[in-house]
N, C-alpha and C positions, 0 to 999 in steps of 0.2 A: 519477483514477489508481487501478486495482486493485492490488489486494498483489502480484499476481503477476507483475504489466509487469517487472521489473524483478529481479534480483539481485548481489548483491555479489560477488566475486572476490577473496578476500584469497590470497596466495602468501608463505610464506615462508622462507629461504634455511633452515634447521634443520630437519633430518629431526626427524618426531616433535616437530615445536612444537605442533602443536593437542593434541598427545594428553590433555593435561588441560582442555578446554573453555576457556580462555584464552591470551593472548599476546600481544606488541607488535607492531607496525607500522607505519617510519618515517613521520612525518607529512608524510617531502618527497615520498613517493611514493603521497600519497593521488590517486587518479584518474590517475597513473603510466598507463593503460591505457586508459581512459576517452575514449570520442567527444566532441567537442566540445559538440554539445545536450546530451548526459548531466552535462558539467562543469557548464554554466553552468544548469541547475537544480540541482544539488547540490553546490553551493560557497558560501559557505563551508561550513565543519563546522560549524554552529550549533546553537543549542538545536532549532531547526524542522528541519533538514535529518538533524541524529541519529535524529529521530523518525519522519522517512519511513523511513529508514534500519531501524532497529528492525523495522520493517515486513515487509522484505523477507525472502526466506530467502537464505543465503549459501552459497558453498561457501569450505571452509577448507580451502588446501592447502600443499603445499611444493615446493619447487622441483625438476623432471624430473632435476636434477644430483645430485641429496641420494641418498646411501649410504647401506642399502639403501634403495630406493626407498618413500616412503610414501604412503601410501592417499590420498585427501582426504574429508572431514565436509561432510553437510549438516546446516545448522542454522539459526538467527536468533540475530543480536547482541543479547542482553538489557542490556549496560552497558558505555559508554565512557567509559574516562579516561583525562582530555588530561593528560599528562606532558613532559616539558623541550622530548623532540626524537622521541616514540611517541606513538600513540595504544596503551591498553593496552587489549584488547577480551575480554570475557566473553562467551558463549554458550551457547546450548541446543542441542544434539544431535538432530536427525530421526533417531527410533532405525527406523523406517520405513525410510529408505535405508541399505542396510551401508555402509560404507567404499568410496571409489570408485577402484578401481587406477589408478595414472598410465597405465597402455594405454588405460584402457577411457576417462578423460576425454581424451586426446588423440584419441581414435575421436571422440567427440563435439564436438570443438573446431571444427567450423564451427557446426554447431546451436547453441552456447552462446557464440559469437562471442570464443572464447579461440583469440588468431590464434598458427598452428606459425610458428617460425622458417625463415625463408627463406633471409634474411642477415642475420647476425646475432642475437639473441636474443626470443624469444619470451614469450607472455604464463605461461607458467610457467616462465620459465629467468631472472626477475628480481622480487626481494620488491617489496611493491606492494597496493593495496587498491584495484580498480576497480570502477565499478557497470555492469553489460550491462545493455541494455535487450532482455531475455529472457525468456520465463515459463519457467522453469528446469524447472520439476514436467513440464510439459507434454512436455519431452524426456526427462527423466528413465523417466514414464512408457513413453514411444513404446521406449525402451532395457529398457526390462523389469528397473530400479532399484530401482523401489517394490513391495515388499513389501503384501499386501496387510491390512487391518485386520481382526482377530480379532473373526468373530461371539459377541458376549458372551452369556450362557447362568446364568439363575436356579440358586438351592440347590440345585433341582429336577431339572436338565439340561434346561431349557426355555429354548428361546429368549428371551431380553430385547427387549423393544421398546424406542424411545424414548430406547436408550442410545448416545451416541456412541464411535467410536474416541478415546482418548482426545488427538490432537491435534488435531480437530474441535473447532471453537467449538460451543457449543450456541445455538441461535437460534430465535426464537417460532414459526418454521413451518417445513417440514420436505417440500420441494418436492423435484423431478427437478434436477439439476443440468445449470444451463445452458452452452454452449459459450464457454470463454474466463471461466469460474468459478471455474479451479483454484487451488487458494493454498495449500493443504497438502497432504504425502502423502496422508492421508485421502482428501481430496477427489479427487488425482487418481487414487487407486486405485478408488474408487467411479463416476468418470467413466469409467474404461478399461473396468469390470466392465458399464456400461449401455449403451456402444457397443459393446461386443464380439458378434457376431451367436451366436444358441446354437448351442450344440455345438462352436464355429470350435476349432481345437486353437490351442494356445499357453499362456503362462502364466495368459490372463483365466478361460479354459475350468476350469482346473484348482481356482479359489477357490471355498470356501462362499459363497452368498448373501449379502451385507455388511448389514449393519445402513442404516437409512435413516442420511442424513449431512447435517448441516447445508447450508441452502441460503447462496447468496453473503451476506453482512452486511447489514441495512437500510441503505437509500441514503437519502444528505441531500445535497441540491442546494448549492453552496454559489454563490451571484452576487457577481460580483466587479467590478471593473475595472480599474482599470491597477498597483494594488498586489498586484506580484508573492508578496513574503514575509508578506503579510498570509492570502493566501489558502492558499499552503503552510502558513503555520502552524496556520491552522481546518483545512486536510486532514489534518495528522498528528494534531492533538488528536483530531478525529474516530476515525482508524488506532488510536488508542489507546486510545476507548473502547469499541471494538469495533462501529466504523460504517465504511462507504464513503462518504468524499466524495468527490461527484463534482463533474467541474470540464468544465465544457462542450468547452472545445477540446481534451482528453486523448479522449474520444471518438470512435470511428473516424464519417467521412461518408457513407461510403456512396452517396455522388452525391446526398445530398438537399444541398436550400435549409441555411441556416441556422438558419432556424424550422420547418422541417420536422425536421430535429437535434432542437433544443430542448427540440418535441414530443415526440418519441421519448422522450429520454432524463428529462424531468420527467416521463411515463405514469406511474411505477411509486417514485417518490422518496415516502419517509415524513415528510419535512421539510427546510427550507429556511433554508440563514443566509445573511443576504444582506448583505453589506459595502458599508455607505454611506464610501469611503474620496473625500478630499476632489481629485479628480479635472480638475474644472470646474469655471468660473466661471460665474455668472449674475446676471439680478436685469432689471428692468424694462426694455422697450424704452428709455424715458429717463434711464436709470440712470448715471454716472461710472463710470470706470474703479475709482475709488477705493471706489462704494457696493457694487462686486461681488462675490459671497458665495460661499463654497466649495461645489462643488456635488459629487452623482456622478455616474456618465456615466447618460445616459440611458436604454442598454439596464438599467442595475443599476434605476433606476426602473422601465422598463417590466414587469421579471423579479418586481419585489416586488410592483406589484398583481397580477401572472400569479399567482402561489402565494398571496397573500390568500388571492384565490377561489378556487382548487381546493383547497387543503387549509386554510383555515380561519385566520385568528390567529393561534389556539395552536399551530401548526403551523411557523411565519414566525417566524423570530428576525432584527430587523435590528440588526445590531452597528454602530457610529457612531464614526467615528474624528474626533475634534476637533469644530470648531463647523460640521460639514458641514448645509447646511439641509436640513430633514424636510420631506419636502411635505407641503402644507396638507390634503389628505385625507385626510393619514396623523397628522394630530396627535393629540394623548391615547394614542395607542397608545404602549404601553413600547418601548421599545429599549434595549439595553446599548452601554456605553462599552467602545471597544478600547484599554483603558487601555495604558500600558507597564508596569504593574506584574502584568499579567498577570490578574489577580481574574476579567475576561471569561471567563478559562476554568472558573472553577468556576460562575461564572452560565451559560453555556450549556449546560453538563452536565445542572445544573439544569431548564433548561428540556427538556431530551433526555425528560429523567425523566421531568416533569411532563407530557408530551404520551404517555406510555405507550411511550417507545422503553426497551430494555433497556441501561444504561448502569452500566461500572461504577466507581463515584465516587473507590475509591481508586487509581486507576490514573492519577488527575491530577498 
């Protein structure tokens, strides 16, 4: 799953409730709005689903009722706490997009799948905190929202190389940004500036030459199987330390095979964690019911020798939940415990480190 698939929706009944980058909302009306697949990957509110969460960029608004009418914020949720009968939420401000007038997001209300009232009340005419599965920038952009990023410029009045917009992650390489990239203004103001044909008139036409812009995050394949919150929670750990986990069935098909997929989408991955989680049983053709030993599925085996060989050991982190059996050609190789006390996660950072991915350790 990329940052961008997705955004928050929070609404709520107080004019001028976000104006100081915090504020509550009720916890009955978390997902209030929310499609059905959207709920049942991001429910509960847990410590793993905060973290996709965090992820996302949000808009913060208030209710189409509220006198006079007020703007709404885009931003990302930096911190939530769970209180009696709120969640009280902090954020950071996209100073990249100004204030979004309640016309202009009602004009955008099918693009961003915030549905008008027909009969009855509508998705900003009740407080509420829902997730769309939307890439927000990407409309935002097309709306002519984002503001474009200031080419920065030495003592000298010389152009700066090298430097990003400051909402830009900065990252090891520094490529063309690809289609379905976008996750920050930044990005999708640099994305509108290299599709826009020269000379076309519009707002693209009119920007300075932008600064090169961070390309999408290094990707870590993460294999999995039938442990759902296991694997969410290596994708947010991942979201957080400024990597893409990718998770094979979040991926568009495009009409291939499934191993034709696979292919694709392992080409270009810098490393690999693969959750041996205890799935299956096994053990010898003459075996008991009772000699049978906790296994993983078989694709998660087939995926781990896949990644050995292409990117090497140190490359493959296999994470082991319980007394799941390691196959016999994989013994002596380390692996980490999916403890419940969490420690996995400073071990795998670890290994991020130690394989030369840019990770950064206090944001665990």
């Amino acid at each position: 799953m990329q940052p961008n698939e997705y955004y928050s929706l929070i609404v709520s009944s107080e004019g001028g409730h976000w104006n100081q980058a915090e504020g509550s909302t009720p916890k009955g009306r978390f997902h209030f709005c929310s499609v059905e697949p959207v709920i049942g990957r991001f429910s509960p509110l847990n410590d793993t689903v905060e973290l996709s969460l965090k992820q996302f960029p949000a808009i913060f608004a208030c209710e189409t009722r509220s006198d006079p009418p007020t703007p709404a914020y885009v931003g990302r949720i930096t911190k939530v706490e769970h209180r009696t009968d709120t969640y009280y939420l902090h954020f950071e401000r996209d100073y990249s997009v100004d204030p979004i007038p309640q016309e202009k997001l009602l004009a955008m209300a099918e693009a961003l799948d915030i549905h008008k009232p027909h009969r009855g009340l509508g998705d900003l005419d009740s407080t509420h905190w829902s997730v769309k599965q939307v890439d927000l920038y990407r409309v935002l952009v097309r709306n002519g929202l984002v503001r474009p990023p200031a080419q920065p410029t030495t003592a000298l009045g010389e152009v700066a190389t090298g430097i990003d917009h400051p909402l830009a992650v900065q990252q090891e390489r520094i490529v063309r940004l690809p289609a379905g990239a976008v996750s920050t203004a930044a990005g999708a103001a640099a994305l509108l500036q290299q599709t826009a044909p020269a000379g076309a008139p519009g707002p693209a036409s009119a920007w300075p030459s932008a600064p090169a812009v961070a390309a999408h995050r290094p990707r870590v394949f993460i294999v999995h199987g039938h442990n759902r919150e296991a694997k969410f929670e290596v994708q947010a750990l991942l979201g957080r330390l400024g990597l893409e986990g990718v998770i094979l069935d979040e991926q568009s098909g495009r009409g291939e095979t499934i191993i034709e997929k696979f292919e694709r989408e392992a080409a270009d991955v810098a490393f690999a964690v693969v959750l041996l989680t205890p799935d299956d049983q096994g053990g010898v053709a003459t075996a008991t019911l009772d000699a049978l030993k906790p296994r993983a599925r078989q694709n998660v085996i087939l995926e781990l020798g896949y990644f050995a060989a292409k990117l090497g050991r140190g490359r493959v982190c296999a994470l082991r939940q319980g007394a799941v059996e390691i196959p016999s050609d994989y013994n002596g190789v380390q692996y980490l415990d999916y403890d419940a006390a969490g420690a996995w996660k400073t071990a795998i950072a670890r290994e991020l480190r130690d394989a030369g991915l840019r990770v950064d350790m206090n944001r665990l």
